[in-house]
DRENDO-1510 file (C-alpha; in Angstrom, 1 decimal, always signed):
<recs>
REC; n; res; u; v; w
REC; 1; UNK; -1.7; +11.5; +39.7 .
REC; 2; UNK; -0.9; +12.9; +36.5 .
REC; 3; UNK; +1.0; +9.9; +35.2 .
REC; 4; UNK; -1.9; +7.6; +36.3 .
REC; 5; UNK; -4.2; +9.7; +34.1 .
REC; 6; UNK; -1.9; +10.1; +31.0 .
REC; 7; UNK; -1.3; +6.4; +31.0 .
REC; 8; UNK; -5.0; +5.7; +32.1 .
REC; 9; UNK; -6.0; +7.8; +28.5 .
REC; 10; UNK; -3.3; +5.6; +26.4 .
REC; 11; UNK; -4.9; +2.7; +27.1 .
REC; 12; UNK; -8.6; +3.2; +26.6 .
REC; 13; UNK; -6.9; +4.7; +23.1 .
REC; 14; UNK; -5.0; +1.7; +22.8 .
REC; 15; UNK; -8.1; -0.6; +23.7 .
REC; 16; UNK; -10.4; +1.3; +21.2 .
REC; 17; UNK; -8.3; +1.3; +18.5 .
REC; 18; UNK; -8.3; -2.7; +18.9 .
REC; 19; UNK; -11.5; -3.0; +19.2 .
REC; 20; UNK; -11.9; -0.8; +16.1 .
REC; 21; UNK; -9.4; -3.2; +13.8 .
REC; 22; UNK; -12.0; -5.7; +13.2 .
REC; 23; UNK; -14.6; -2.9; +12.1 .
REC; 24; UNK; -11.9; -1.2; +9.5 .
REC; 25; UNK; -10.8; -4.4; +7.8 .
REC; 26; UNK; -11.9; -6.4; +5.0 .
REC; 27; UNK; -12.2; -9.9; +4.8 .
REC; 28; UNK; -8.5; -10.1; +3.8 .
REC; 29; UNK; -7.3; -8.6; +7.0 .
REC; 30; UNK; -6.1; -5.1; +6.0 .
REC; 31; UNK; -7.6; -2.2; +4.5 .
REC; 32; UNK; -7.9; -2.0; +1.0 .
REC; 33; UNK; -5.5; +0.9; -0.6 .
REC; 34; UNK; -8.2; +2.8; -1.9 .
REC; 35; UNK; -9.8; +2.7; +1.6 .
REC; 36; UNK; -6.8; +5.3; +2.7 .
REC; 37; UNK; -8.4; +7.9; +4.7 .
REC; 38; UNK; -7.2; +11.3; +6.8 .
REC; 39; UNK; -10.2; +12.0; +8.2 .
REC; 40; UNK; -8.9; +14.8; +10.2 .
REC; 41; UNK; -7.5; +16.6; +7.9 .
REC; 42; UNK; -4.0; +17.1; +9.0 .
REC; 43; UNK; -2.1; +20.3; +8.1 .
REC; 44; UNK; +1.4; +20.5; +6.2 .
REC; 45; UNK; +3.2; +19.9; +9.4 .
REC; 46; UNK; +1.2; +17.6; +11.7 .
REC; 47; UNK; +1.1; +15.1; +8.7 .
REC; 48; UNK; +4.8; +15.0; +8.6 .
REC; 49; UNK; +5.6; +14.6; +11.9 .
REC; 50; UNK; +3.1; +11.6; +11.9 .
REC; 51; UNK; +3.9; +10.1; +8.6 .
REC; 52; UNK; +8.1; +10.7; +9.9 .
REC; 53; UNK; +6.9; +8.2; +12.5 .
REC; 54; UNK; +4.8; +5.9; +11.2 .
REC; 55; UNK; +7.2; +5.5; +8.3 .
REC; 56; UNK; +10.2; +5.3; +10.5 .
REC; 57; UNK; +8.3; +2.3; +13.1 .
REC; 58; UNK; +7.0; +0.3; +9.2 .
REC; 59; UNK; +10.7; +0.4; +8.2 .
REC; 60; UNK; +11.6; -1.2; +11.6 .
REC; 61; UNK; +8.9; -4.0; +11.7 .
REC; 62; UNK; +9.3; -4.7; +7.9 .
REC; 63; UNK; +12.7; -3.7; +7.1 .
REC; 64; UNK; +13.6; -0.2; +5.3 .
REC; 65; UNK; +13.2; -0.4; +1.4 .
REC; 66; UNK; +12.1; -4.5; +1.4 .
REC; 67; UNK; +9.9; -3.7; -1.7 .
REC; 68; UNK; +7.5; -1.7; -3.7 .
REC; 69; UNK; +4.9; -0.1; -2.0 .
REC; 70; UNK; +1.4; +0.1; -3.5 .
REC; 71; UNK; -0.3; +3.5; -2.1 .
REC; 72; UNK; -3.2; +5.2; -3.4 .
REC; 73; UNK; -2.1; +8.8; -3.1 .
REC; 74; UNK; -5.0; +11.7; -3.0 .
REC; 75; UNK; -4.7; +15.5; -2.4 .
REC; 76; UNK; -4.3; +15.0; +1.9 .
REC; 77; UNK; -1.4; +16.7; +3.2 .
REC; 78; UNK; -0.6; +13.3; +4.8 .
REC; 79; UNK; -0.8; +11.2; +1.6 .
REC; 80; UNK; +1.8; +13.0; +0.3 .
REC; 81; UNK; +4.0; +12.7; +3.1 .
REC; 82; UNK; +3.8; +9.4; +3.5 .
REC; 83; UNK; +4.9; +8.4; -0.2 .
REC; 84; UNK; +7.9; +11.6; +1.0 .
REC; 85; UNK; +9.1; +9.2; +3.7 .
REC; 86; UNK; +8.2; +6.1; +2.3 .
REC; 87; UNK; +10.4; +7.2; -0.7 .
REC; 88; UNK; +13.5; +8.7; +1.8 .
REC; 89; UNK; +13.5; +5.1; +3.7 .
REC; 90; UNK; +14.5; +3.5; +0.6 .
REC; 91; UNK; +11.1; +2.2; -0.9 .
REC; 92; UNK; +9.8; +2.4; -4.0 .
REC; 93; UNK; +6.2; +3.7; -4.4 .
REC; 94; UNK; +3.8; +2.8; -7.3 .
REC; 95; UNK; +0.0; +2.7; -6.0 .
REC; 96; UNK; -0.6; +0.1; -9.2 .
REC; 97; UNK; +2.2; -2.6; -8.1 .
REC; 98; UNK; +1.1; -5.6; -7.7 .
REC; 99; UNK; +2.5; -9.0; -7.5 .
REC; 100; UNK; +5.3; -11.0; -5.1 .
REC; 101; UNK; +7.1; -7.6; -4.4 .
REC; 102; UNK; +3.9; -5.8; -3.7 .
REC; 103; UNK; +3.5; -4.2; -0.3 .
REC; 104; UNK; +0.2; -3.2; -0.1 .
REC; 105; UNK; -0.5; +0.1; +2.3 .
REC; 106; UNK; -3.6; +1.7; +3.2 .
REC; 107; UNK; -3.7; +4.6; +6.1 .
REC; 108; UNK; -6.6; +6.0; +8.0 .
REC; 109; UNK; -6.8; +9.1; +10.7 .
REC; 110; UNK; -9.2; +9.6; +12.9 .
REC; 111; UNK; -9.2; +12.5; +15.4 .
REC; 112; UNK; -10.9; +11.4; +18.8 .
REC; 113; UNK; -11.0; +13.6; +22.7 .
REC; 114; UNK; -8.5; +16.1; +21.0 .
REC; 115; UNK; -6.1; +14.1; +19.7 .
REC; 116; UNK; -5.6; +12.0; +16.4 .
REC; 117; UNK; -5.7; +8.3; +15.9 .
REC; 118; UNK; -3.5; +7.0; +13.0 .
REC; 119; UNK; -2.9; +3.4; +11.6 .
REC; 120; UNK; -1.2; +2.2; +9.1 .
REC; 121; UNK; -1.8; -1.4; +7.6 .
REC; 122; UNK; +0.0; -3.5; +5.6 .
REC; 123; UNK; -0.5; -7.5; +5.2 .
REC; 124; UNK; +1.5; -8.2; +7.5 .
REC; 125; UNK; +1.6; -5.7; +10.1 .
REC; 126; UNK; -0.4; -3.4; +11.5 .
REC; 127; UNK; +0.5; +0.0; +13.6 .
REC; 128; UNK; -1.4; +2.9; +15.8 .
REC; 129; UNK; -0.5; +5.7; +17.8 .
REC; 130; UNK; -2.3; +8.6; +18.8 .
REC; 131; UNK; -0.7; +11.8; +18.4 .
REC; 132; UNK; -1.5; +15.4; +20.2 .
REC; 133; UNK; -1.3; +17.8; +17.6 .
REC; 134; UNK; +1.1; +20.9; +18.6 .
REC; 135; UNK; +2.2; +24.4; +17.2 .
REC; 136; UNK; +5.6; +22.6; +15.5 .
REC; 137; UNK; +3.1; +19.8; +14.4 .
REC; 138; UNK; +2.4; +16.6; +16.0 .
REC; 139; UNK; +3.5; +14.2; +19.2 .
REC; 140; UNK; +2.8; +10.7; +20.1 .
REC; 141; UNK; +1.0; +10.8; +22.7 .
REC; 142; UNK; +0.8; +6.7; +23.1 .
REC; 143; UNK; +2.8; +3.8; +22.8 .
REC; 144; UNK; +3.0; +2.0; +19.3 .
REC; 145; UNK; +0.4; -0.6; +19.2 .
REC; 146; UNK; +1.8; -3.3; +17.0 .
REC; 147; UNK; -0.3; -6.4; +15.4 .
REC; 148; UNK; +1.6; -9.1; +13.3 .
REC; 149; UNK; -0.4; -11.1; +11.0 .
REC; 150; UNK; +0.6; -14.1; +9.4 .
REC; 151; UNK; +0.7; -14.2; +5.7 .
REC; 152; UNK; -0.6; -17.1; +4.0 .
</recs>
């Protein structure tokens, strides 16, 4: 019965954050860089486990250190870690870069019924988990949701 609810809970997670893709994006299809947001504040160690993971799953769906990756970097705990893993998997990180080897990145975190929602977006993919936040830091708590876009 437990399984049942755990898996019951990962999908309404899953389905919300679908439904919430179309309400985040901008007419281009991703986030804009400057749109990066941790909006639940994620201390030192929850932000690495996440951005560990979400880095680790980008490098598998776009290839580890492809090309120059254009994130707008603030004070969050998590905006740092990201460009920390970004730069250990081989990319370069420059939040002006623009051009043909240009990836741009833009992150958002959301927490929602005790855990945390996170997405990263690029142009051509797009990935969320939810994670349980513990005394070590964070665990996903769902699958990876992955949604491929098409560049034109």
């Amino acid at each position: 019965m437990a399984a049942i609810s755990k898996a019951a809970r990962a999908l309404s997670v899953a389905l919300m954050a679908f439904s919430l893709v179309g309400c985040a994006t901008t007419g281009s299809g991703y986030f804009t860089a400057a749109s990066s947001t941790d909006a639940a504040n994620l201390n030192l160690y929850a932000a690495n486990a996440v951005a560990g993971d979400m880095v680790a799953q980008l490098a598998e769906h776009v290839g580890p250190g492809t090309g120059t990756i254009a994130l707008k970097t603030d004070d969050s705990a998590l905006s740092a870690a990201l460009e920390e893993q970004l730069r250990g998997w081989g990319y370069a990180v420059d939040p002006s870069a623009t051009g043909e080897g240009a990836i741009p990145l833009a992150y958002t975190v959301s927490a929602f019924d005790g855990q945390v929602l996170t997405r990263i977006s690029t142009p051509s993919v797009e990935l969320a988990r939810t994670y349980t936040m513990t005394e070590t830091g964070a665990a996903p708590s769902s699958p990876l949701s992955v949604l491929r876009r098409t560049v034109s």
